[in-house]
SEMAR-236956 format. One line per field, with one value per residue: residue number from 0; residue in one letter; x negated, y, z of N, C-alpha, C, O in turn. Coordinates in pm, whole numbers, plus 50000, padded with zeros to 5 digits. Each point is the difference from the previous one (the first is absolute). Last residue first. Layout:
# SEMAR-236956
num = (NUM,...)
residuo = (A,...)
n.px = (X,...)
n.py = (Y,...)
n.pz = (Z,...)
ca.px = (X,...)
ca.py = (Y,...)
ca.pz = (Z,...)
c.px = (X,...)
c.py = (Y,...)
c.pz = (Z,...)
o.px = (X,...)
o.py = (Y,...)
o.pz = (Z,...)
# end
This chain:
# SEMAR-236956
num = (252,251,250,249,248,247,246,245,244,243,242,241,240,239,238,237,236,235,234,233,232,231,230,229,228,227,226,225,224,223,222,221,220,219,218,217,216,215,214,213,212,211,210,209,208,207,206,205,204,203,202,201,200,199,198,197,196,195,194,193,192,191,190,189,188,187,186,185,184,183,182,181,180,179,178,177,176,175,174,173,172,171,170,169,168,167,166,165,164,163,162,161,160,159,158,157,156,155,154,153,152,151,150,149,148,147,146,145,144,143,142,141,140,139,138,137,136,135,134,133,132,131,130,129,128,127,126,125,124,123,122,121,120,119,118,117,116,115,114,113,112,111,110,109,108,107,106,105,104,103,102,101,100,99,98,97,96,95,94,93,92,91,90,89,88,87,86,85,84,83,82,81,80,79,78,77,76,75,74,73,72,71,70,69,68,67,66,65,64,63,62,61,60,59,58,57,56,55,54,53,52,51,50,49,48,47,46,45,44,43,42,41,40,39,38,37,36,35,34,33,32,31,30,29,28,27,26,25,24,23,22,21,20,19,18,17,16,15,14,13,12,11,10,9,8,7,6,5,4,3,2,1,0)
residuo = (X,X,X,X,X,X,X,X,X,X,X,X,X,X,X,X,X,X,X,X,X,X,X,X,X,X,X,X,X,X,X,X,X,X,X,X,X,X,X,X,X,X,X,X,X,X,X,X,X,X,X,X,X,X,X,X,X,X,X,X,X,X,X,X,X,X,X,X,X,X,X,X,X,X,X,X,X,X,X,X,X,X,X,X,X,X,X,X,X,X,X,X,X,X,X,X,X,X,X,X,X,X,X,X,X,X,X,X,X,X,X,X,X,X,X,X,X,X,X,X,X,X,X,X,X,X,X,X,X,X,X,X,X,X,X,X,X,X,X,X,X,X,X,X,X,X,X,X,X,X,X,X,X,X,X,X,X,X,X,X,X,X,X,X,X,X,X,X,X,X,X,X,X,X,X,X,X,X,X,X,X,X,X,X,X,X,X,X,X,X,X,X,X,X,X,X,X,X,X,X,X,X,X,X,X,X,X,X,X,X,X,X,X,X,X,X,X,X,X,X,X,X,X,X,X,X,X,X,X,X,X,X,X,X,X,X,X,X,X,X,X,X,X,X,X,X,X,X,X,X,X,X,X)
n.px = (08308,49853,50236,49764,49563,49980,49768,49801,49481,49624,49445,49602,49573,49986,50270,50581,50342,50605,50360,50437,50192,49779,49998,49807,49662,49686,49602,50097,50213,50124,50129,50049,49567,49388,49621,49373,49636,49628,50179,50120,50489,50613,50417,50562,50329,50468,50225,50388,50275,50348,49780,49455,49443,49601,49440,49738,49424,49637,49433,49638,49389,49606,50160,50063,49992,49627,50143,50046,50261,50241,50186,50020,49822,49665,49533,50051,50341,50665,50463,50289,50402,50345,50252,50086,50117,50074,49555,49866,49701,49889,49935,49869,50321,50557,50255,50543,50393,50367,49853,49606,49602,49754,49884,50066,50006,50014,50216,50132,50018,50143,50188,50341,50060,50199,50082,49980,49759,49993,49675,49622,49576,49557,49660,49734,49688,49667,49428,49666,49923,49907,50096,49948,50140,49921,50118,49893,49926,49849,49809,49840,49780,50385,50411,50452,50393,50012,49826,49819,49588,49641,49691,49714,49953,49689,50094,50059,50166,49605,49828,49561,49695,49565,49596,50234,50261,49689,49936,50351,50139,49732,50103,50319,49912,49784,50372,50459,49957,50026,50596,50299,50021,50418,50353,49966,50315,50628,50285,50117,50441,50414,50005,50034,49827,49938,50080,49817,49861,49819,50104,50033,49834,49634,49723,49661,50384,50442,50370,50047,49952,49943,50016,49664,49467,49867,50034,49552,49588,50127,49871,49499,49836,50058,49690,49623,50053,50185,50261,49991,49783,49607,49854,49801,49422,49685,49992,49581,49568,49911,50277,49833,49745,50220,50118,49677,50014,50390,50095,49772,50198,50281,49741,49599,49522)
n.py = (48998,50374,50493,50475,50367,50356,50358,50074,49988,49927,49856,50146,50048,50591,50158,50055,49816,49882,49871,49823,50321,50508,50489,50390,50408,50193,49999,49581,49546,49454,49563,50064,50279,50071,50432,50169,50167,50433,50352,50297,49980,49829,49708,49746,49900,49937,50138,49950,50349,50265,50456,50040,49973,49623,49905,49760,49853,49961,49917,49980,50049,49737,49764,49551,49681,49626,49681,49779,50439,50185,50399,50344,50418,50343,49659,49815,49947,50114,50278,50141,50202,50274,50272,49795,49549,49394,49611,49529,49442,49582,49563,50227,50417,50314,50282,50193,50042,50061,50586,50228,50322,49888,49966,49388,49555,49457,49516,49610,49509,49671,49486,49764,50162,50166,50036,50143,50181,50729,50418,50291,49610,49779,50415,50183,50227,50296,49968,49997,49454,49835,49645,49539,49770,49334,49449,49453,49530,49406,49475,49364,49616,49547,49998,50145,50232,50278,50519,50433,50320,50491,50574,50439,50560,50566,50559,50465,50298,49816,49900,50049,49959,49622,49761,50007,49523,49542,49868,49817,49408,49692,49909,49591,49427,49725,49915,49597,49453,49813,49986,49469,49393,49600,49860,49566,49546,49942,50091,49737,49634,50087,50345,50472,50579,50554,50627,50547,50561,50417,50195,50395,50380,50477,50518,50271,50405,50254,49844,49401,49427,49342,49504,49577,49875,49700,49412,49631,49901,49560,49480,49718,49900,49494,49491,49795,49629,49443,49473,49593,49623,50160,50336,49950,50050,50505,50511,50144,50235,50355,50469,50581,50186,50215,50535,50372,50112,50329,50627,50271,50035,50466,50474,50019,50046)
n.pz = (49226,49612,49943,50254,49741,49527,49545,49395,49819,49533,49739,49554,49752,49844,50317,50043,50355,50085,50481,50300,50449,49932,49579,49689,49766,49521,49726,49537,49599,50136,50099,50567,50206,49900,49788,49857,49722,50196,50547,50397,50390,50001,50372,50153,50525,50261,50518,50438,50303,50036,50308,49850,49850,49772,49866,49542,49811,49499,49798,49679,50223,49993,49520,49678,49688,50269,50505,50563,50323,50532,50297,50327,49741,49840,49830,49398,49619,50019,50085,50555,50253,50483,50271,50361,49848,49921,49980,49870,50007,49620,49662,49502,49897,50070,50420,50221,50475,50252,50236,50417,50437,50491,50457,50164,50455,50239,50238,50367,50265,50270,50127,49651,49541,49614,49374,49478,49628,49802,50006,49981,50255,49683,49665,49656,49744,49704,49675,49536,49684,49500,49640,49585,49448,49840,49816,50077,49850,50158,49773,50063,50016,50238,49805,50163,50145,50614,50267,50421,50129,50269,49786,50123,49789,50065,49974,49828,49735,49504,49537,49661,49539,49983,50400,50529,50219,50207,50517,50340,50012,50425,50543,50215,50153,50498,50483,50008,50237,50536,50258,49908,50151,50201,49507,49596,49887,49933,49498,49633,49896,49680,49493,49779,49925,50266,49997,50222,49848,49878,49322,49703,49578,49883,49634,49721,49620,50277,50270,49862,50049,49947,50200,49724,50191,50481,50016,49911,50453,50370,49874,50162,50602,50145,49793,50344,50451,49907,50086,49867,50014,50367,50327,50564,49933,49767,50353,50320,49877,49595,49862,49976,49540,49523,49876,49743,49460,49676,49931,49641,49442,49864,49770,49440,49722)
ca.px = (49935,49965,50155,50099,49959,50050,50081,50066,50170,50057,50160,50091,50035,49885,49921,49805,49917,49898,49915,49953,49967,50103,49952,50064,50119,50069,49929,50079,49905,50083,49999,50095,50099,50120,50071,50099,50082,49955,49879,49898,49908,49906,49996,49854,49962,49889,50007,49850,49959,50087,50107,50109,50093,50064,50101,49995,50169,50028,50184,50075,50125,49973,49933,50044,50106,49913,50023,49872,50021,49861,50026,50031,50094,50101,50028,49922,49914,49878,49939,49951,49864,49983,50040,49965,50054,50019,50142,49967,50108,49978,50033,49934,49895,49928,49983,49814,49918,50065,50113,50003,50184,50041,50032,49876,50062,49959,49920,50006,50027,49865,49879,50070,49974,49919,50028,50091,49957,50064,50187,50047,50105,50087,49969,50107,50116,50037,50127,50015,50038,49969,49926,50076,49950,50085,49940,50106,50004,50063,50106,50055,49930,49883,49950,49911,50021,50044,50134,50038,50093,50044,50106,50032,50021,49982,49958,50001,50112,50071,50003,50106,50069,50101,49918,49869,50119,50060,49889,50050,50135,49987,49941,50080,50089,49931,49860,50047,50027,49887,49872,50007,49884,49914,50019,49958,49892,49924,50037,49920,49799,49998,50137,49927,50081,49973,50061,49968,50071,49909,50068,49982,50125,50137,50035,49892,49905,49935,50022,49919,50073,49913,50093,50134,49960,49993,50124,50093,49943,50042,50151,50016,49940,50101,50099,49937,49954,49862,49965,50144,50127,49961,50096,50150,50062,50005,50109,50097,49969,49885,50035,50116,49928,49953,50089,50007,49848,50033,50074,49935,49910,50057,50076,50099,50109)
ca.py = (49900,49857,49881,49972,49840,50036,49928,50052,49965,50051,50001,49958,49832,49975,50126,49924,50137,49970,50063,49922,49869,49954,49884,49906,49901,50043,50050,50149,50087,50128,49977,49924,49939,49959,49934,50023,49866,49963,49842,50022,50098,49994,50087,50005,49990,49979,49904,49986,49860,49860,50027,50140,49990,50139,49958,50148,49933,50012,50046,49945,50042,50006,50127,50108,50047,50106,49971,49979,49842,49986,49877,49948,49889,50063,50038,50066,49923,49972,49861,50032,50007,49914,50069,50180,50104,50113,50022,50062,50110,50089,49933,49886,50012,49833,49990,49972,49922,49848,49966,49971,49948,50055,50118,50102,50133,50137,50131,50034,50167,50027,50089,50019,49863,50000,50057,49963,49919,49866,49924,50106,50054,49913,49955,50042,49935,49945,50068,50049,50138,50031,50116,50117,50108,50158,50128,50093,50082,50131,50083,50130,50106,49944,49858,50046,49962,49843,50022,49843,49963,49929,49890,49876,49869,49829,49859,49983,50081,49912,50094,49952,50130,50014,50017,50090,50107,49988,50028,50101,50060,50025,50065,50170,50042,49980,50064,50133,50000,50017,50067,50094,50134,49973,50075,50124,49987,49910,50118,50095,50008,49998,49884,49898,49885,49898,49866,49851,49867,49979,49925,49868,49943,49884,49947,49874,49891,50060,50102,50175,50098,50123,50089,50036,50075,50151,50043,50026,50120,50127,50026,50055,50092,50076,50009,50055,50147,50035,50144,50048,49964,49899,50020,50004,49873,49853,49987,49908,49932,49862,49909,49995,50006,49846,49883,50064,49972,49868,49967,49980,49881,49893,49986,50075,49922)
ca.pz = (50162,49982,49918,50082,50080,50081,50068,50157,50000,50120,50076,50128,49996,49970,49971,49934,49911,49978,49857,49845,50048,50078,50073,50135,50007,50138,50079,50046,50021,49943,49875,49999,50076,49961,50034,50008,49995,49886,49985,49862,49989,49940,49920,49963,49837,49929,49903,49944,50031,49927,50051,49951,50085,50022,50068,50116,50024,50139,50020,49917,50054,50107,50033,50051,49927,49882,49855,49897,49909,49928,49924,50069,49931,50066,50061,50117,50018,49877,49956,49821,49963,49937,49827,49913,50014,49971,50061,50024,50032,50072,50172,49952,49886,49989,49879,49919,49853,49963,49921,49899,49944,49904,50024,49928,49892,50049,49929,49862,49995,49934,50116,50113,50067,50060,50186,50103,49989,50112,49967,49955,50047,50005,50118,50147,49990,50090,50022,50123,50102,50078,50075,50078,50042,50035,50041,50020,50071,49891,50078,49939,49926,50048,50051,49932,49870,49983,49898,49958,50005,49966,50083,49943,50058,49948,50015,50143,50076,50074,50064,50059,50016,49865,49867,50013,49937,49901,49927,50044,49960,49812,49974,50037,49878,49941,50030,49916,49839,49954,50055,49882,50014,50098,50086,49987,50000,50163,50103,50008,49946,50173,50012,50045,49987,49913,50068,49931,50075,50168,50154,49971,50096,49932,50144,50090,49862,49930,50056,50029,49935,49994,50048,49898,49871,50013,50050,49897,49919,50064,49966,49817,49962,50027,49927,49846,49984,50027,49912,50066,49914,49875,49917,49987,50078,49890,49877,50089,50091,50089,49976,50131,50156,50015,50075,50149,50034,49992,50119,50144,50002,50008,50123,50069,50062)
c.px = (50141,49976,49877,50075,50151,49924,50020,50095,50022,50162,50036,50133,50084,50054,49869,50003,49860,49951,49870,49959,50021,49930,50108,49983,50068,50146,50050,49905,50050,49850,49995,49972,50132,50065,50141,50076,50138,50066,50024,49912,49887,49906,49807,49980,49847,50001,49855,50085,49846,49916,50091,50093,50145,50125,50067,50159,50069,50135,50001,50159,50101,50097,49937,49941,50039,50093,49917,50055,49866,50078,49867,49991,50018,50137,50087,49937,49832,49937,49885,49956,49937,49892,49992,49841,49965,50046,50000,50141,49957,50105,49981,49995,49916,49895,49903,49985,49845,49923,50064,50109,49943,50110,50018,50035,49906,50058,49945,49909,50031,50051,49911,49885,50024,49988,49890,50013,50122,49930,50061,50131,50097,50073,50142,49954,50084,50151,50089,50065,49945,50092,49979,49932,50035,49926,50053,49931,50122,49943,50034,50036,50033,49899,49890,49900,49910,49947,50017,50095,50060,50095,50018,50030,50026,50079,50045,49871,49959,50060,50111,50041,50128,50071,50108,49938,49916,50065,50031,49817,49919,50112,49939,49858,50036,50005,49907,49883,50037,49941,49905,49935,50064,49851,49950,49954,49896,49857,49889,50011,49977,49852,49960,50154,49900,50060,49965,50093,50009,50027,49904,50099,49962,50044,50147,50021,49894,49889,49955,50054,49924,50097,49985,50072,50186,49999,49955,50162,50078,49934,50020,50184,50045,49908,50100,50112,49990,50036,49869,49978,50100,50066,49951,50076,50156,50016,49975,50086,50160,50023,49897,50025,50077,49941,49962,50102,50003,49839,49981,50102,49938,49954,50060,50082,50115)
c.py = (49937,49952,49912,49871,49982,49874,50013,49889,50103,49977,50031,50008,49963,49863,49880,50104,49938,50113,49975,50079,49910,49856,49938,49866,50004,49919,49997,50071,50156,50063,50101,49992,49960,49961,49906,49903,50005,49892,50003,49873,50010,50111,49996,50110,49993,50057,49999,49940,50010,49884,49854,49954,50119,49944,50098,49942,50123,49982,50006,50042,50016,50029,50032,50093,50103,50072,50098,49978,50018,49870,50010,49842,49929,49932,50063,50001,50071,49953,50036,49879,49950,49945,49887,50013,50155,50071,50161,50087,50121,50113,50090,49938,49850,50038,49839,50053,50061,49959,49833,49979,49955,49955,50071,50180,50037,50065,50127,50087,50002,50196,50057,50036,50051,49892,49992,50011,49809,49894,49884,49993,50097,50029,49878,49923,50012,49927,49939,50124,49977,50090,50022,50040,50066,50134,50086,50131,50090,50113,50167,50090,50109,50153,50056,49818,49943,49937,49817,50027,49823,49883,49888,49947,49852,49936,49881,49847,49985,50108,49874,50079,49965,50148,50007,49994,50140,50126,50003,50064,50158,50052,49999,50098,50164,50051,50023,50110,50175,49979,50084,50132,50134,50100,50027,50068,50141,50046,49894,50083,50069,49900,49974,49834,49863,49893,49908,49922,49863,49923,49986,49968,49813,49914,49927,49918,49875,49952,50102,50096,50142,50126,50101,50090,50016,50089,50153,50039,50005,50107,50140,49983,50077,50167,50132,50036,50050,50154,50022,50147,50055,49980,49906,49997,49981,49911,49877,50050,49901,49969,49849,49833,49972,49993,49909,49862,49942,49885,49839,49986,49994,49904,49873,49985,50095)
c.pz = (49961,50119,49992,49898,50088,50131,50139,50020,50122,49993,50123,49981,50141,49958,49951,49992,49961,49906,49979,49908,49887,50123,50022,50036,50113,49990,50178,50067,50071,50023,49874,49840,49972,50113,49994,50104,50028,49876,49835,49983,49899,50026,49967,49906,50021,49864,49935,49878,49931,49953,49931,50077,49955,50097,49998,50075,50098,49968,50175,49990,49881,50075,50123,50044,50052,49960,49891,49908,49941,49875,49888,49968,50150,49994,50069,50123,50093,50073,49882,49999,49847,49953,49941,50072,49985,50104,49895,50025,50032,50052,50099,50198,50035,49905,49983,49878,50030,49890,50015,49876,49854,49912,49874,49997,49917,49863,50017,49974,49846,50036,49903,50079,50101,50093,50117,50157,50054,49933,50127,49918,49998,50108,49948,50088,50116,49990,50132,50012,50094,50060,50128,50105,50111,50013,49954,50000,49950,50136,49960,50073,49920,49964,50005,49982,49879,49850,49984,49899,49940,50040,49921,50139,49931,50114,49894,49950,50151,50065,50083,50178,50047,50032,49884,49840,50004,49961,49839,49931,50001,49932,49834,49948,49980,49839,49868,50051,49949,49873,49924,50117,49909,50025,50148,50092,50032,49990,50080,50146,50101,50053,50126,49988,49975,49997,49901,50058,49933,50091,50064,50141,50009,50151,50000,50163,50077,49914,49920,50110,50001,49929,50022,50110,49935,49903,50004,50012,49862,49912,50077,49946,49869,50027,50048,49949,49910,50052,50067,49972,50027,49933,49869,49924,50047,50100,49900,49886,50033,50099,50028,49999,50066,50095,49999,50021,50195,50081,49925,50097,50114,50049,50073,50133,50034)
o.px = (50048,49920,50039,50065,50017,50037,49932,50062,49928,50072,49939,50059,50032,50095,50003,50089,49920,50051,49922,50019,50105,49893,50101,50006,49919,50085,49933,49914,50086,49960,50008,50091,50079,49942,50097,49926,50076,49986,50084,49879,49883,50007,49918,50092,49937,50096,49943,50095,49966,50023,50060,50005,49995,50086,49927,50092,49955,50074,49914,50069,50008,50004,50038,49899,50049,49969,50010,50002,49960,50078,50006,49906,49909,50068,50046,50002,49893,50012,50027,50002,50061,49936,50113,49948,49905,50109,49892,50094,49910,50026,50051,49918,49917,50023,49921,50073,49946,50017,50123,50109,49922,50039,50088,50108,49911,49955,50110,49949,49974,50106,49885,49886,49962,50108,49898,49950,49959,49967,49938,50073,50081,50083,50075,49936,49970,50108,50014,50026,49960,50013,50114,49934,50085,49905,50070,49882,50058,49988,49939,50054,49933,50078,49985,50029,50020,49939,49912,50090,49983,50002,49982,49955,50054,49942,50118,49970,50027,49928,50064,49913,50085,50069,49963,49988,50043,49960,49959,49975,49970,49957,49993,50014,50009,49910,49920,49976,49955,49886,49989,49944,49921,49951,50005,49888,49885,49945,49879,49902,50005,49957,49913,50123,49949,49917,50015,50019,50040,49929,49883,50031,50007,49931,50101,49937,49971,49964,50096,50119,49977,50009,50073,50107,50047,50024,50087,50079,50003,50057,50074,50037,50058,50057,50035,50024,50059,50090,49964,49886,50109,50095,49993,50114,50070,50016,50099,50027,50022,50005,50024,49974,49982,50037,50031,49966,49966,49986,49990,49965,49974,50041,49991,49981,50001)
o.py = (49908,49909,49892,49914,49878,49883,50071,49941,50013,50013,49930,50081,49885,49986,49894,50079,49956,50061,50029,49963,49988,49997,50055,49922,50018,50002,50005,49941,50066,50015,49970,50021,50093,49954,50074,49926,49914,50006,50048,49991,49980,50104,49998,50036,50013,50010,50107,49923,50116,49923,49920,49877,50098,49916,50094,49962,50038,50013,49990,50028,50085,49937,49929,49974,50093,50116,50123,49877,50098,49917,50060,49950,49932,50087,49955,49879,49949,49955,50076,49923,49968,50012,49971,49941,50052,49964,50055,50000,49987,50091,49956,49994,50001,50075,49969,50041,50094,49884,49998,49955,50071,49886,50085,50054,50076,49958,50053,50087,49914,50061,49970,49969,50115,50000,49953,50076,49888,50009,49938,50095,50037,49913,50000,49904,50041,50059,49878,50097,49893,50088,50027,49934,50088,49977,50005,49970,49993,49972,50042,49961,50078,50069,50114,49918,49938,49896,49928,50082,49974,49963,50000,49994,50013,49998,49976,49942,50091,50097,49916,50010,50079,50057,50009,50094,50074,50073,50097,50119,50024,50087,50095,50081,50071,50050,50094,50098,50063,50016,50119,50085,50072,50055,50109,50028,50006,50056,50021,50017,50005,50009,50053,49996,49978,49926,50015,50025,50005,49977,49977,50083,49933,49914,50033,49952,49883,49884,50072,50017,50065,50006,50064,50040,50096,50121,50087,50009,50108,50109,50088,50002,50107,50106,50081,50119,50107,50063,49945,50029,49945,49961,50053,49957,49900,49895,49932,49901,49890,49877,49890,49928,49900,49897,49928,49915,49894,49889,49929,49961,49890,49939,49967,49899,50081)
o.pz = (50066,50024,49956,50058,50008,49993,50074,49911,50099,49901,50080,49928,50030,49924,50063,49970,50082,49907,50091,49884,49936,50061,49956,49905,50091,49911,50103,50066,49942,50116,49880,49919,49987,50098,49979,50066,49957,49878,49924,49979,50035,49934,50092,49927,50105,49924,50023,49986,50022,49907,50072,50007,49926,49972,50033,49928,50108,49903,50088,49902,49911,50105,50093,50066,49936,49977,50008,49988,49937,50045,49893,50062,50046,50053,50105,50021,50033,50113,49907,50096,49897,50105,49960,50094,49942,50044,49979,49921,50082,49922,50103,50092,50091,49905,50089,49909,50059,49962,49989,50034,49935,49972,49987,49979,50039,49893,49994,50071,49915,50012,50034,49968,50021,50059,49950,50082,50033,49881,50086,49971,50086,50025,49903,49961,50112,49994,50013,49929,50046,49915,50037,50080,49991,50076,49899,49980,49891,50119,49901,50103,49933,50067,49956,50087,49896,49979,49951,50018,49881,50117,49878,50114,49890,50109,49976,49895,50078,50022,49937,50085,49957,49916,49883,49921,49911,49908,49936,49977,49883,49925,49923,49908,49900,49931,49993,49928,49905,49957,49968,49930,49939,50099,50058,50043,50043,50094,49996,50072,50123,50115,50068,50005,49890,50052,49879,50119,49883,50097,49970,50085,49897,50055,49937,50095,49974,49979,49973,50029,50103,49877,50076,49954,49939,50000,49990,49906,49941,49987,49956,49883,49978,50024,49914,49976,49997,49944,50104,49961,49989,50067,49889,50016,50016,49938,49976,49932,49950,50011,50051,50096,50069,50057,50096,50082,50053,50050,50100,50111,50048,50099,50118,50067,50093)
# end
């Protein structure tokens, strides 16, 4: 019996009991199962001969049905899904950037049993995101004390890694996929010690750059393969399957 067939074996159990009463004539577990295992086989990108890049994030477009009917156990529906996915991609040599999520979502458009997946590859950080008091946040509410002074001086920009803010300042800090790697990324793509963002203070104000510490994969920014770049506000740098943006959090309050 292959893989498939025992996650299909394992869901009809789930599905006997309170899922076939909910979902009668209406999408099956089985089914968004075996679209999620065939979303893994066509989005499967090499890494090396035995090892292959799969998505780790799920959205499922549901009609407005299905979503009422669903969603209610997607809980204990995806309790259930996440772990065969991740038995599966084991026996294909499928390599995940971060955690199995499935989400889901009402699409108006969609009728009675149908519904579409989305997915994405994306990696795991750690890493200390900026405090929220560490930009204005606007004015301060009448009788409120103000703010307490951040003590560490910061540039005005981030760095963003998959919604995540991380504050720059001097010297600056490294990024892989390491331990020693200030900015940890669960990416296979990326090196144990991958690059670093170095803050350079000066008499005529901070300026940024990145520079390639012998990764493997190397580095891009603004679209431009480089060993060594200048930064700004809006530069975007891929290392591995990630994206990173510098930005500024002050212009989006």
């Amino acid at each position: 019996m292959g893989v498939f067939d025992r996650v299909e074996k394992k869901l009809e159990n789930v599905v006997g009991g309170v899922f076939a009463r909910a979902f009668k004539g209406d999408v099956q577990p089985v089914e968004i199962t075996a679209r999620l295992q065939r979303e893994l086989d066509s989005e499967a990108r090499l890494l090396s001969r035995d090892r292959k890049l799969v998505p780790n994030e799920f959205t499922i477009g549901l009609s407005s049905h299905d979503f009422a009917r669903l969603t209610p156990y997607s809980k204990t529906l995806n309790a259930e899904i996440a772990p065969q996915l991740l038995n599966y991609a084991a026996d294909k040599g499928y390599i995940f950037n971060g955690p199995v999520s499935i989400d889901y979502r009402m699409e108006e458009s969609l009728p009675i049993g149908r519904f579409t997946i989305t997915s994405a590859a994306v990696a795991g950080v750690d890493g200390a995101a900026a405090p929220a008091s560490a930009y204005p946040s606007g004015p301060t509410a009448p009788g409120a004390e103000p703010p307490a002074p951040v003590r560490q001086r910061t540039t005005g920009l981030v760095v963003e890694v998959n919604g995540v803010r991380h504050p720059l300042t001097a010297p600056g800090l490294t990024i892989g996929r390491g331990t020693d790697a200030d900015l940890r990324i669960n990416d296979p793509g990326v090196s144990r010690l991958h690059a670093r963002i170095n803050v350079i203070e000066s008499g005529s104000g901070t300026s940024l750059n990145i520079e390639d510490l012998g990764s493997t994969n190397g580095i891009t920014v603004d679209g431009a393969r480089t060993r060594q770049a200048p930064l700004n506000n809006g530069s975007r740098i891929d290392i591995g399957n990630t994206t990173m943006l510098i930005t500024s959090p002050v212009s989006d309050v």
